[in-house]
LOVEXZA-392395 format. One line per field, with one value per residue (C-alpha): x, y, z; residue number from 0. Coordinates in Angstrom, 2 decimals. Example, Ala and Ser with C-alpha at 12.3 -4.5 7.8 and 13.67 -1.06 7.14 Angstrom:
% residues 2
px <- (12.30 13.67) .
py <- (-4.50 -1.06) .
pz <- (7.80 7.14) .
resi <- (0 1) .
END
This chain:
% residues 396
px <- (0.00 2.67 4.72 1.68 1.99 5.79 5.44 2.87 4.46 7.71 5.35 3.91 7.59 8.99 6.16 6.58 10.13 10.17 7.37 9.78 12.57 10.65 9.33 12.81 14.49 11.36 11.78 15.77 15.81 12.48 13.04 10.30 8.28 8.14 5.15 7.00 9.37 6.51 5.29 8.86 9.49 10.91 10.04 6.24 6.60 8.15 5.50 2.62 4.41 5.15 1.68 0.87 3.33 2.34 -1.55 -0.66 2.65 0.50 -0.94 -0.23 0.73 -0.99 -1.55 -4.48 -2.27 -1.27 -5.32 -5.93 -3.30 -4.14 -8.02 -8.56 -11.83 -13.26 -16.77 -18.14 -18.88 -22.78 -24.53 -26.69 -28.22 -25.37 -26.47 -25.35 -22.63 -21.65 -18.54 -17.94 -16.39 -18.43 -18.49 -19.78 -21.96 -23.76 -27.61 -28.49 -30.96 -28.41 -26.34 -25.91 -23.36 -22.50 -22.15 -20.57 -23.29 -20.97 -17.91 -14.55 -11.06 -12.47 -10.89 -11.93 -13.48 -11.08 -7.86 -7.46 -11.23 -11.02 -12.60 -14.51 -14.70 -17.91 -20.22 -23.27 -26.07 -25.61 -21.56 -19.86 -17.75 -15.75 -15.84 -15.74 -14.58 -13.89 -12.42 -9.47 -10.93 -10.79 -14.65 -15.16 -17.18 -20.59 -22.05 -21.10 -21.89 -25.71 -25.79 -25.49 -28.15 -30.59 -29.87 -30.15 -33.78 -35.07 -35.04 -35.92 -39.33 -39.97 -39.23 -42.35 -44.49 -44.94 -45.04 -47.23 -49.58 -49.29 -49.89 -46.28 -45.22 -47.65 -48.87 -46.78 -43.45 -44.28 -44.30 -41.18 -39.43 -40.99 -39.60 -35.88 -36.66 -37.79 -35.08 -32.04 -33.37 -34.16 -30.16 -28.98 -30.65 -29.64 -25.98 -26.21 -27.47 -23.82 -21.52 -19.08 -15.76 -13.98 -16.39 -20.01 -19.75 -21.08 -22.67 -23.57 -27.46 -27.32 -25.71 -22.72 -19.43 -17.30 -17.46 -15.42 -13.54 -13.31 -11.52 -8.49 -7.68 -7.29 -9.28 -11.31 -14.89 -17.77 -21.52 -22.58 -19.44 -19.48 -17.24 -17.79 -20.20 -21.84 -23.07 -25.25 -23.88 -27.21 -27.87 -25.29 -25.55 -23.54 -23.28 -21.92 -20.95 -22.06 -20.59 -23.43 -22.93 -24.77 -27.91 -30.00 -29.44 -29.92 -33.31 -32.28 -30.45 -31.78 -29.10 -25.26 -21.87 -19.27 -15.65 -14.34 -10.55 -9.11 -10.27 -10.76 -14.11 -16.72 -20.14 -23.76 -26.48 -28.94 -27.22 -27.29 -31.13 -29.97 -32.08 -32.16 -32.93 -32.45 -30.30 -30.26 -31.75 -28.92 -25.13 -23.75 -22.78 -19.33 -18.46 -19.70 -21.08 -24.97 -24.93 -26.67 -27.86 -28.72 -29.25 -28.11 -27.24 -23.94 -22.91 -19.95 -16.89 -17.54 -16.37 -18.26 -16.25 -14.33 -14.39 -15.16 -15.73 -18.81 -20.57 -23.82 -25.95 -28.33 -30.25 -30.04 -28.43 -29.84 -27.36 -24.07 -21.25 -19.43 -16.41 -15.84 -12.83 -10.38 -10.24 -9.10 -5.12 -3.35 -0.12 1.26 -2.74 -3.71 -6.06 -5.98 -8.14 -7.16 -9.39 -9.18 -9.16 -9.19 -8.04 -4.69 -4.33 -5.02 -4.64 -3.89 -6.79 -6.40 -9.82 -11.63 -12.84 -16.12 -17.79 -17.48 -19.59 -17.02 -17.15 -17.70 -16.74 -18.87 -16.07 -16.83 -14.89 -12.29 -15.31 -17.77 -20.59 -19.22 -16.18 -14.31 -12.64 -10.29 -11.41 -9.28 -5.92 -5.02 -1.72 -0.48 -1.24 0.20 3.19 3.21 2.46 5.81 7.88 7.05 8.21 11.25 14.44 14.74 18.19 17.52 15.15 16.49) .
py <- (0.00 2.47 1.05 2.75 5.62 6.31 5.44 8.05 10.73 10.14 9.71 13.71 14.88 13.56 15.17 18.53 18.72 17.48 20.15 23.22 21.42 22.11 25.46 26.57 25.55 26.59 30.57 30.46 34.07 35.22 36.55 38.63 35.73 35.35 33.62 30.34 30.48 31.25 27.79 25.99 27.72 24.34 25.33 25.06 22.11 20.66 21.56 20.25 16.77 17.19 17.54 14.15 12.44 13.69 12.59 9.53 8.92 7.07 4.37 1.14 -1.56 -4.82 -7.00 -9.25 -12.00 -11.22 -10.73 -14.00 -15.88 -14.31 -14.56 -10.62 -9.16 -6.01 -4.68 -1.35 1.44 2.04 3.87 1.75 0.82 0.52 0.24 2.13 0.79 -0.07 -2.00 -3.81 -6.86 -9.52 -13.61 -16.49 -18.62 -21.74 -21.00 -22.71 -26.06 -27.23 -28.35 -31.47 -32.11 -35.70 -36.52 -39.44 -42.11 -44.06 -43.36 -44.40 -43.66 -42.37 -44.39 -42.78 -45.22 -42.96 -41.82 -38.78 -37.32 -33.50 -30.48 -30.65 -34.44 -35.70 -37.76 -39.49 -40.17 -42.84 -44.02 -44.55 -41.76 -42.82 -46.18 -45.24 -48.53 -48.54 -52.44 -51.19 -48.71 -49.03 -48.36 -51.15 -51.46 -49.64 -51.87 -55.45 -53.76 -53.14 -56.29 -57.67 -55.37 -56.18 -60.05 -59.75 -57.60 -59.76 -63.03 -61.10 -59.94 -63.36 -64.67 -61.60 -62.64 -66.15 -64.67 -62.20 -64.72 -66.43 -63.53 -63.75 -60.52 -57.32 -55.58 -52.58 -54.55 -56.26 -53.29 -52.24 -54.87 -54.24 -50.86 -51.58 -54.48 -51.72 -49.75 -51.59 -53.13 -49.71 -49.08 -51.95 -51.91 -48.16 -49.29 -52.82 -52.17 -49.86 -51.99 -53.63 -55.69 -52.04 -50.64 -48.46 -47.01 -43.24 -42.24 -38.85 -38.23 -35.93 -36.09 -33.49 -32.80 -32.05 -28.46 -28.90 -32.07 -31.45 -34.18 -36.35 -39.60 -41.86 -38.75 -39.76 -38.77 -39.02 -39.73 -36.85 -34.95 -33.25 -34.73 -33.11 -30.92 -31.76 -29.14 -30.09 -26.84 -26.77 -23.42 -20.68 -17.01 -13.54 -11.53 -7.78 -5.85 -2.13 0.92 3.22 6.00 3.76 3.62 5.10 3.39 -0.26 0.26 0.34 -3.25 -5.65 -7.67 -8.02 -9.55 -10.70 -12.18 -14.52 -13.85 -17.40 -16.63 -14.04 -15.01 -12.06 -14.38 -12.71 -13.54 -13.18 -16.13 -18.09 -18.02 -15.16 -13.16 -10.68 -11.87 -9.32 -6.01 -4.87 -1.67 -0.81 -1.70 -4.16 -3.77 -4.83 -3.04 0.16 -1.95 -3.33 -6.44 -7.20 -10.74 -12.79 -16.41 -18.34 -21.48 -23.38 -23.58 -26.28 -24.23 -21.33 -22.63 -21.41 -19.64 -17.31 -13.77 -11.88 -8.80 -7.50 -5.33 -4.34 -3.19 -0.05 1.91 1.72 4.59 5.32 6.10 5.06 4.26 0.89 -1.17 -4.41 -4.74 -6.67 -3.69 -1.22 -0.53 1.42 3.25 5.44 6.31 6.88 5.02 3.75 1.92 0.85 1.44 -0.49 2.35 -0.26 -3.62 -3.37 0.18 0.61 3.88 3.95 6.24 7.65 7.63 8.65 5.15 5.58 2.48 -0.54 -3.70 -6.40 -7.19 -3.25 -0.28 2.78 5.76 9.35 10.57 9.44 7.52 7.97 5.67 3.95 2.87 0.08 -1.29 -4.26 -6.25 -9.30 -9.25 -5.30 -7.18 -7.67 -5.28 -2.95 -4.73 -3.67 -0.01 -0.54 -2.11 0.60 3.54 4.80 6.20 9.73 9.81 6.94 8.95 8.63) .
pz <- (0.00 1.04 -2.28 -4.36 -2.47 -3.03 -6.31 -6.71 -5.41 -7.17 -10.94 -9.59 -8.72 -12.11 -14.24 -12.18 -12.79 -16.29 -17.08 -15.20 -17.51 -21.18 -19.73 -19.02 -22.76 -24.47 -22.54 -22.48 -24.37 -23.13 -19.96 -19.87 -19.46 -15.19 -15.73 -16.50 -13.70 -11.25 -12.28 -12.19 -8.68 -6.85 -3.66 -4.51 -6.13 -2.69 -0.65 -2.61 -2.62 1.18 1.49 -0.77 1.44 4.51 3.53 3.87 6.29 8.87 7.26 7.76 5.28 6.18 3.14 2.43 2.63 5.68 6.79 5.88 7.60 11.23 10.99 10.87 11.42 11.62 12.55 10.63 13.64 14.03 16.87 19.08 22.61 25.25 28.97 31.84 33.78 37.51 38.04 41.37 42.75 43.79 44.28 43.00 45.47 45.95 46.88 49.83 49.52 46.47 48.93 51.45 54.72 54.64 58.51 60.09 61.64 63.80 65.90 64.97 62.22 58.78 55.76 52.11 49.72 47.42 49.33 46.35 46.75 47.42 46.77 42.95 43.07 41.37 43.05 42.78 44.95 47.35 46.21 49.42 50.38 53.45 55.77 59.79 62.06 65.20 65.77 67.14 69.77 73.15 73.22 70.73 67.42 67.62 65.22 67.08 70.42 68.33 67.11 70.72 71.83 69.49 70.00 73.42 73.13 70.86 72.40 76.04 73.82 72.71 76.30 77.35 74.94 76.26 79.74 79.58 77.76 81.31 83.17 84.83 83.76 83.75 80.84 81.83 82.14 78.69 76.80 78.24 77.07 73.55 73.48 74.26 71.56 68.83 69.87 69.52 66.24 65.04 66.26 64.70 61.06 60.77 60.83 59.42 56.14 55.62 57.37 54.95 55.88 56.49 58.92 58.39 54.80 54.58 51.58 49.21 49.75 46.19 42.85 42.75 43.57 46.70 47.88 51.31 52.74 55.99 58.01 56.58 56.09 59.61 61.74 64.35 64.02 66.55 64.99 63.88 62.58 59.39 57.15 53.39 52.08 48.31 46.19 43.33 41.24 39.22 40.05 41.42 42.88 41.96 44.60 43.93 46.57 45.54 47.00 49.05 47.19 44.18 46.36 43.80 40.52 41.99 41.17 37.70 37.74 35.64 34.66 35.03 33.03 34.92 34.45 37.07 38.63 36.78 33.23 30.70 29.86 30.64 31.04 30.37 32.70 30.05 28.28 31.64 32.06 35.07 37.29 39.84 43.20 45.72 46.28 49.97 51.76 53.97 54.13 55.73 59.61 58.65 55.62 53.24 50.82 49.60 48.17 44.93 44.25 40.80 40.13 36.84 35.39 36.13 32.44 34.01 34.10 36.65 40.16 43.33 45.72 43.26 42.62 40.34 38.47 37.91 35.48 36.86 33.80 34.83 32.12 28.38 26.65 22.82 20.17 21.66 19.27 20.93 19.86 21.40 24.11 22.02 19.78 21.93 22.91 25.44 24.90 27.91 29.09 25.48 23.94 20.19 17.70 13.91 11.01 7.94 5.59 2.46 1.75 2.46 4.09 8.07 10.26 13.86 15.44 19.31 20.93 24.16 25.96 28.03 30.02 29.47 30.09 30.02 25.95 24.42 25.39 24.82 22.47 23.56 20.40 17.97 15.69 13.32 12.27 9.38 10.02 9.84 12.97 13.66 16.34 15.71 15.01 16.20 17.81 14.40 13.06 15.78 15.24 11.29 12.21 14.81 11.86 9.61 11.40 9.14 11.63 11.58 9.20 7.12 4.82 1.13) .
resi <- (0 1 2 3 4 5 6 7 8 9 10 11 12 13 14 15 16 17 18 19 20 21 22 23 24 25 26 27 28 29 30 31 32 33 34 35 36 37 38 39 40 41 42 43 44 45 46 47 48 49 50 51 52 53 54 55 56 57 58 59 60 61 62 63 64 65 66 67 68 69 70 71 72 73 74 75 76 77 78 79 80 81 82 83 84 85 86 87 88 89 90 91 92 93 94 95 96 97 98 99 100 101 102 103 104 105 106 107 108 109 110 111 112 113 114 115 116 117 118 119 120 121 122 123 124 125 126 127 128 129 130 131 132 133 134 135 136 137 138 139 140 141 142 143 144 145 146 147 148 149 150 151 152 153 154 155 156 157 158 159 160 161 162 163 164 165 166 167 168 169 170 171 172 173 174 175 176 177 178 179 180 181 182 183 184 185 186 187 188 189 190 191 192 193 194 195 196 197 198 199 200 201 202 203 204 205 206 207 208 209 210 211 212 213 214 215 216 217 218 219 220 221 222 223 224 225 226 227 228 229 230 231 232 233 234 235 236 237 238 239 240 241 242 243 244 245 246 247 248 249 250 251 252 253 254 255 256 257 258 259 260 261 262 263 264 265 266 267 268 269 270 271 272 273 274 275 276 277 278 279 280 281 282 283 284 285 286 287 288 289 290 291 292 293 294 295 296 297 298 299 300 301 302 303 304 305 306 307 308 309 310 311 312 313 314 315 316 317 318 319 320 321 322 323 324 325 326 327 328 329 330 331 332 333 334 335 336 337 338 339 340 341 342 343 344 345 346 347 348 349 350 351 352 353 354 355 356 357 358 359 360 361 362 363 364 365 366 367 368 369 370 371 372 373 374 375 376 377 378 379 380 381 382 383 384 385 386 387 388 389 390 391 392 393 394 395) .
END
């Protein structure tokens, strides 16, 4: 592109001074005629090609070849709807209800049915997480002491029920007896039906995966103990803490985007089946803040318990020219987009950045509707606009 251009403005300089060349041999002896000389003065003829030259010093060569190979894309600048925005910092939660503690029903040392399960593990309902036994405490094994117990109840009832027949026993006594009977078989089937040759298995009541492990491998546990948590991750919460002095647009909030600390990805709740839950009245005791909460869809890669940032999306703004993010480059706090001026010429445009939502940023000046922005592949062509730069002194 810039070849064109040079050659251009060497074909105007050639014609100019071959034209002063004829003027000047056919008015040798007429030197009444100034007129001629006035249009072979040199010094105009320099600054009307300094001005060609200068037209076009800052474009960039970038050939279609070189388009193709890196995927380049542009998108023409139009004026459109681009909501207000409120960015804050949040976190991702699990609601509560799509979550279950898994609790230990016997005493004794934990074993894992899988020595590697930790936080993220997937699980299904009822797969054995851990095995408790306690055969080698000094309180014995709960489940043999049970299965005494019940033994021992159940032939005593069977012994009452022939006695009380006889009327050797009372009514009173006999259904005594029958309750310590129901009892220790109620005891004793609760742990049976779990017991395997390692001790009482524990099992996942929900489909999920591992949110918190909370004892280790060979801790004692008493019945009762929490020993993991599983989250079903269908559903998950954003919570955005919002400065107070935002008190008044939060009942503007209808939506939000947000892009989580470990990945570059800036999600849309309205492509999550999102919605707004709640957004608090007052600030919290603890801090200056009001949260702000939505609900969407786990999609499967966004992991509870992370942060975030947020981009709370407030009211819609008509007539907004917008340029996605990956177009936009910084350069010592200035801020620069490239326009494809045709199919192998770019320029390098400074603009003023407004809001952004995440994936565009609203341009307070530097564009007009119609043109034609890169969006993928500025790096490269950056890098041409760098390489292209002629050294002051090395101008021929």
């Amino acid at each position: 592109m810039k070849r064109r251009y040079i050659i251009g403005i060497i074909t105007i300089a050639t014609i100019f001074i071959y034209g002063c060349h004829s003027g000047q041999q056919g008015h040798d002896h007429d030197h009444s005629s100034s007129e001629s000389h006035e249009h072979c003065d040199g010094d105009g003829h320099n600054h009307e090609i300094a001005e060609i030259a200068e037209e076009h010093s800052d474009e960039i060569s970038f050939t279609k070849e070189q388009a193709e190979a890196i995927g380049l894309e542009t998108e023409t600048v139009t004026a459109g709807v681009f909501t207000q925005v409120i960015k804050v910092s949040g976190q991702i939660q699990t609601p509560q209800g799509d979550e279950a503690t898994v609790a230990a029903t016997s005493n004794g040392i934990v074993s894992f049915v899988n020595p590697s399960i930790t936080e993220g593990t997937a699980v299904k309902a009822g797969e054995a997480l851990v095995s408790i036994s306690a055969k080698n405490i000094l309180e014995g094994d709960p489940v043999a002491k049970a299965k005494i117990s019940y033994e021992t109840a159940q032939k005593e009832f069977q012994r009452a029920e022939e006695l009380v027949k006889d009327k050797i026993i009372s009514v009173k006594e006999y259904e005594q007896i029958r309750l310590r009977y129901e009892t220790a078989k109620t005891v004793y089937e609760a742990q049976s039906a779990n017991v395997t040759a390692n001790g009482v298995k524990v099992t996942s009541p929900i489909n999920g995966f591992v949110k918190n492990r909370l004892i280790r491998q060979g801790d004692y546990v008493s019945v009762g103990q929490a020993i993991v948590t599983v989250a079903q991750n269908r559903r998950l919460q954003l919570r955005a803490e919002v400065p107070e002095n935002y008190f008044k647009y939060l009942k503007n909030i209808g939506s939000a985007n947000f892009k989580p600390a470990y990945d570059d990805t800036v999600y849309r709740l309205s492509d999550l089946n999102g919605r707004l839950l709640s957004f608090g009245k007052t600030a919290e005791s603890e801090s200056f803040y009001i949260p702000v909460t939505f609900e969407f869809d786990n999609v499967g890669d966004i992991i509870p318990g992370s942060y975030t940032e947020i981009y709370l999306l407030s009211v819609p703004l008509n007539d907004v020219i917008s340029v996605p993010v990956s177009a936009i480059t910084e350069e010592q706090d200035l801020f620069f987009v490239y326009l494809q001026l045709d199919e192998e010429g770019y320029k390098k445009q400074e603009i003023t950045p407004g809001q952004s939502d995440g994936k565009r940023v609203a341009i307070l000046s530097g564009l007009n509707a119609g043109d034609k922005v890169v969006t993928k592949g500025v790096y490269q062509v950056k890098l041409a606009a760098t390489s292209s730069i002629t050294p002051e002194g090395h101008s021929h």
